[in-house]
ChimeraX commands (.cxc) that place a marker at each C-alpha (Angstrom):
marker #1 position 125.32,73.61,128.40 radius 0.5
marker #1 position 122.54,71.54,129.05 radius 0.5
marker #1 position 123.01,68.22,127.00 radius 0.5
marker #1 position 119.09,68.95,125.36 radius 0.5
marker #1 position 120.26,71.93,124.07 radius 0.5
marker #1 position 122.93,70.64,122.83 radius 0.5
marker #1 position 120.72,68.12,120.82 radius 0.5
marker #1 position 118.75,70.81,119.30 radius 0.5
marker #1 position 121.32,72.87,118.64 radius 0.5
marker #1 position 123.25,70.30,116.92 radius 0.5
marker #1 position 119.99,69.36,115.22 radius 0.5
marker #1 position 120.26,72.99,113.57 radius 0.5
marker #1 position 123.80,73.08,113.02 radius 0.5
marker #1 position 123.31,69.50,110.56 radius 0.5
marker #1 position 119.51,71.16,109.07 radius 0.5
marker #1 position 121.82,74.25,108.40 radius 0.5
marker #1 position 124.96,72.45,106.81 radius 0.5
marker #1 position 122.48,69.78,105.10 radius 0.5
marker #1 position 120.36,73.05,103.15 radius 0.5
marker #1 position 117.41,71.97,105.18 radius 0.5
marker #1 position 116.90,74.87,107.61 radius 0.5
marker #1 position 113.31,76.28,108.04 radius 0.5
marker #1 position 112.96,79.56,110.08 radius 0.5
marker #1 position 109.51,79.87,111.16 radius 0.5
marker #1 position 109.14,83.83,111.78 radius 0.5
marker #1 position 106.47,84.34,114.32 radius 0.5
marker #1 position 104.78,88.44,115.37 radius 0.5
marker #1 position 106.92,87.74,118.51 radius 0.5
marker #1 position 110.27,88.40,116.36 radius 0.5
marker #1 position 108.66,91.78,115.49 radius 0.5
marker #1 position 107.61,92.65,118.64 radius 0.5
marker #1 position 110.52,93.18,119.96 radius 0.5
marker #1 position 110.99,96.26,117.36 radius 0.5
marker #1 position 107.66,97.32,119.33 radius 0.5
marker #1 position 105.69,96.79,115.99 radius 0.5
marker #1 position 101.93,96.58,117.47 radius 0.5
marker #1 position 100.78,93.55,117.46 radius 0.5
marker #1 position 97.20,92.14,115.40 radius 0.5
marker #1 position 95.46,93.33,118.62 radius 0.5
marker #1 position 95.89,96.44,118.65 radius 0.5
marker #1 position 95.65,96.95,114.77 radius 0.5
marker #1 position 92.10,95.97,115.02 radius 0.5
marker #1 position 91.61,98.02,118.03 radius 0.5
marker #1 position 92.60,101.22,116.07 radius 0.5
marker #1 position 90.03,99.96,112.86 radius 0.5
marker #1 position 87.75,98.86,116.02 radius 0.5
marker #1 position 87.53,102.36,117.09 radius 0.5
marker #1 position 87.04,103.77,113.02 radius 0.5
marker #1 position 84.32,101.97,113.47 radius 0.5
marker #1 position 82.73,103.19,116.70 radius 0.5
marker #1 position 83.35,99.59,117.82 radius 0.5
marker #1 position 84.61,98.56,121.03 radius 0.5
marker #1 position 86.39,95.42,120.69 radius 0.5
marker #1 position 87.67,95.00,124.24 radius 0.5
marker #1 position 84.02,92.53,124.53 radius 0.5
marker #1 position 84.55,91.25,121.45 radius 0.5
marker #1 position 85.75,87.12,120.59 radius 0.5
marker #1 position 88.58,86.31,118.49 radius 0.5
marker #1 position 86.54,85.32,115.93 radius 0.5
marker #1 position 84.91,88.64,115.58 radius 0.5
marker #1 position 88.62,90.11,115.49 radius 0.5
marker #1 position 88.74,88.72,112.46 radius 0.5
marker #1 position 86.00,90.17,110.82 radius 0.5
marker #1 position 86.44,93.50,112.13 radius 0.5
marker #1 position 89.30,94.17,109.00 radius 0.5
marker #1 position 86.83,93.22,106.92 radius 0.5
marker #1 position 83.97,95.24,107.89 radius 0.5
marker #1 position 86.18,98.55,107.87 radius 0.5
marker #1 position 87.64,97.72,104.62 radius 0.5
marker #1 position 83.79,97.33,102.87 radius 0.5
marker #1 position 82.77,100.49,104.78 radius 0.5
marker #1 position 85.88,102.56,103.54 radius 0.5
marker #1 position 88.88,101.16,101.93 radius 0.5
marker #1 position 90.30,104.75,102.34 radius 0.5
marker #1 position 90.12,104.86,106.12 radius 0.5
marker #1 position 90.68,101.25,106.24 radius 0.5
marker #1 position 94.49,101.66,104.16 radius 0.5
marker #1 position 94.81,105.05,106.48 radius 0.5
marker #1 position 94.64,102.85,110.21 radius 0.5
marker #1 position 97.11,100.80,108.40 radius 0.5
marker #1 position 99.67,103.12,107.15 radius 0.5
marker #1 position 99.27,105.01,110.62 radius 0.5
marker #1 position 99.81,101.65,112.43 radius 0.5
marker #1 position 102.63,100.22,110.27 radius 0.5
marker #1 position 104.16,103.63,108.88 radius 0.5
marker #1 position 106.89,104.01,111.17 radius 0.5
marker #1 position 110.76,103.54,110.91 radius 0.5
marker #1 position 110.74,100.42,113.39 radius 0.5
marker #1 position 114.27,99.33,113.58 radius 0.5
marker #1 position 115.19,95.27,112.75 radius 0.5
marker #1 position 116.28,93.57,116.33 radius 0.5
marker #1 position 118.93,91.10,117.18 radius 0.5
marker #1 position 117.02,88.15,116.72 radius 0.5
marker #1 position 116.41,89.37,112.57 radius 0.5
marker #1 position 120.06,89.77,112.48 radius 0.5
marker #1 position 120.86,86.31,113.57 radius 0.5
marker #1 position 117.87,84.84,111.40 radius 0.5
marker #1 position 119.59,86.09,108.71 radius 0.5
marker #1 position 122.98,85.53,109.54 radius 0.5
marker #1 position 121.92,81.27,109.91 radius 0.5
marker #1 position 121.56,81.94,106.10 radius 0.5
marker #1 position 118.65,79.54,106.51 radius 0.5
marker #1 position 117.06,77.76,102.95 radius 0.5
marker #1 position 113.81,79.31,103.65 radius 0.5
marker #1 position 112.09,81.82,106.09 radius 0.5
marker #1 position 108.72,81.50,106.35 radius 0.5
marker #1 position 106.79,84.33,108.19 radius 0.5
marker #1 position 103.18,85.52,109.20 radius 0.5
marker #1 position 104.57,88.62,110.03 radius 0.5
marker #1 position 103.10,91.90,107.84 radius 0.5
marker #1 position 106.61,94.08,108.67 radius 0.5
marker #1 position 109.52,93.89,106.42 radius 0.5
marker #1 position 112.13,93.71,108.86 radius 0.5
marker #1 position 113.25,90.46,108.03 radius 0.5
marker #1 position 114.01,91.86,104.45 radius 0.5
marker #1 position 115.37,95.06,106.26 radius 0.5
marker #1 position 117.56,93.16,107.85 radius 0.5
marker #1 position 119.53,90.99,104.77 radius 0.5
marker #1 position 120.73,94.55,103.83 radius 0.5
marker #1 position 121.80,95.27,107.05 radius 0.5
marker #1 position 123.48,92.09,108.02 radius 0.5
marker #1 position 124.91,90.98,104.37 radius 0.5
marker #1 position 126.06,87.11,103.57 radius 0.5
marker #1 position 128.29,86.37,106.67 radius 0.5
marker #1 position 127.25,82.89,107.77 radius 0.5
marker #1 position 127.75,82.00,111.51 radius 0.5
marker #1 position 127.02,78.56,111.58 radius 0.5
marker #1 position 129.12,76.26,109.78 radius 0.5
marker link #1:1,2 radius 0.2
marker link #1:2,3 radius 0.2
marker link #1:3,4 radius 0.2
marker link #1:4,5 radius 0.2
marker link #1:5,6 radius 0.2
marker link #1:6,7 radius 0.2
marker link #1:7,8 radius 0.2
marker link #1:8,9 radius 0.2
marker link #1:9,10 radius 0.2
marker link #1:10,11 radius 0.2
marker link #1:11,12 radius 0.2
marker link #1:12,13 radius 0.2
marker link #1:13,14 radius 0.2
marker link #1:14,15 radius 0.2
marker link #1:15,16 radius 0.2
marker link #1:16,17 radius 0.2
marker link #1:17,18 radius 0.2
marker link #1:18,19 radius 0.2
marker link #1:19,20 radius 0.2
marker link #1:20,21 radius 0.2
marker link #1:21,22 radius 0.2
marker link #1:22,23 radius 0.2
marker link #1:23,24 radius 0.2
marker link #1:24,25 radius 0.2
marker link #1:25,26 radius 0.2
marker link #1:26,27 radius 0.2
marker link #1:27,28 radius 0.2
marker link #1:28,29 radius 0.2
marker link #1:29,30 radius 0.2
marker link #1:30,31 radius 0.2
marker link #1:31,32 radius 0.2
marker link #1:32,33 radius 0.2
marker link #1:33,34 radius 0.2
marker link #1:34,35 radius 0.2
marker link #1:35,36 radius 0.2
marker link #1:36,37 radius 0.2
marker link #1:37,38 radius 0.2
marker link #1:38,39 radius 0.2
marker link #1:39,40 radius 0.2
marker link #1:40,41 radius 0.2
marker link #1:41,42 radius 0.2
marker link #1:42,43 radius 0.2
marker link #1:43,44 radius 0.2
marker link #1:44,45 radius 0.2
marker link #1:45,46 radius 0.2
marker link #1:46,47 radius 0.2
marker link #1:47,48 radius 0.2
marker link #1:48,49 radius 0.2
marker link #1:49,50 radius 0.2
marker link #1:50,51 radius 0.2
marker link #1:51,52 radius 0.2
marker link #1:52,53 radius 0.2
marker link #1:53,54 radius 0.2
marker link #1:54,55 radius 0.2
marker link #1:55,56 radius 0.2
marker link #1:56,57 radius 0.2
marker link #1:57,58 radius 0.2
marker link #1:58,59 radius 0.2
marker link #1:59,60 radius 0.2
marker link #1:60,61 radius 0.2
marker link #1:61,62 radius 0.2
marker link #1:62,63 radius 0.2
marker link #1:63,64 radius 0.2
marker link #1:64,65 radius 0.2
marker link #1:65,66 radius 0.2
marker link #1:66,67 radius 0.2
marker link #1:67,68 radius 0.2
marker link #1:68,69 radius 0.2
marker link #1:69,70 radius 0.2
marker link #1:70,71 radius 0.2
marker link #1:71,72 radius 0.2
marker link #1:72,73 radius 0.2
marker link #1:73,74 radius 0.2
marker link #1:74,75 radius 0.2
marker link #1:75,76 radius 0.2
marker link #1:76,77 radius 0.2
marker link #1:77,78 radius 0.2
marker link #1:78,79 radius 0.2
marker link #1:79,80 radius 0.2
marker link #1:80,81 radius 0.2
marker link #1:81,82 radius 0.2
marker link #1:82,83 radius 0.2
marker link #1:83,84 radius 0.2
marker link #1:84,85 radius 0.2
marker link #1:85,86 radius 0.2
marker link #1:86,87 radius 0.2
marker link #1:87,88 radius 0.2
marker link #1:88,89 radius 0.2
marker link #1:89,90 radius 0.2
marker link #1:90,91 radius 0.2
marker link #1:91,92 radius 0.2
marker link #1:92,93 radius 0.2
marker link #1:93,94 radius 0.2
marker link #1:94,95 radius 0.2
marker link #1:95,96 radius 0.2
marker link #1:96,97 radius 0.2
marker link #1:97,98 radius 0.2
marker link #1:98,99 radius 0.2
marker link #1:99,100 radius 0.2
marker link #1:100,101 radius 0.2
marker link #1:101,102 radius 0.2
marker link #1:102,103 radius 0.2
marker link #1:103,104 radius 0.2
marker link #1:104,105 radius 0.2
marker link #1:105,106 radius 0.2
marker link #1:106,107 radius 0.2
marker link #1:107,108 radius 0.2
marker link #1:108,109 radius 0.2
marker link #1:109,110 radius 0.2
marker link #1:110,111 radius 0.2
marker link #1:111,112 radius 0.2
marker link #1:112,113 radius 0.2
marker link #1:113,114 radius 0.2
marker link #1:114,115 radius 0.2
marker link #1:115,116 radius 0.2
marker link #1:116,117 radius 0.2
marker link #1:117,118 radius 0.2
marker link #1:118,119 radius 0.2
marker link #1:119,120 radius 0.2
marker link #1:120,121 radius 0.2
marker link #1:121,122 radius 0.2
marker link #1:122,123 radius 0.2
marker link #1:123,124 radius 0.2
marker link #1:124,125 radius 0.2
marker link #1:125,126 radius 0.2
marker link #1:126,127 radius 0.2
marker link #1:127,128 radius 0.2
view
């Protein structure tokens, strides 16, 4: 094994053992349950809209949530629930996430496969 990852995994290892491990849980954890990503979520409210937002900035992809949502909450909470309704399945990397037993998970993500996932994988700790 290369001797930086050993560093940095050694560097986790003492974070872990010291209760000072942060897990930073990013939308690329989730995508790998195929959960679509912000893009495409405001693509579907986009097209509610009558909005193309192929042409649009990244700014504007912010605002596009908002605009639906003033227009009609009830269409706006039906793109999500068709979006995000779905029985997406937790992935390896959740499992091991949760199996560090870190001190605290922090995550942008709006899926609850992280919290799927502690009932799935229980209290075994790997890393000692």
């Amino acid at each position: 094994m290369n001797s930086n990852y050993k560093n940095i995994l050694n560097k986790i290892i003492n974070a872990n053992n010291d209760s000072k491990l942060v897990i930073f849980v990013g939308s690329g954890i989730s995508r790998n349950s195929n959960i679509p990503g912000w893009g495409y979520l405001v693509k579907k409210m986009g097209e509610s809209l009558e909005i193309n937002v192929d042409d649009l900035s990244s700014d504007d992809y912010l605002k596009i949530p908002q605009m639906l949502f003033d227009k009609s909450p009830d269409e706006y909470k039906k793109v999500l629930n068709e979006v995000l309704n779905n029985d997406y399945e937790t992935n390896q990397l959740d499992d091991l996430i949760i199996k560090l037993q870190p001190d605290h998970i922090i995550t942008t993500n709006y899926d609850t496969l992280i919290e799927q996932s502690i009932n799935n994988v229980g209290s075994e700790k790997i890393i000692k």
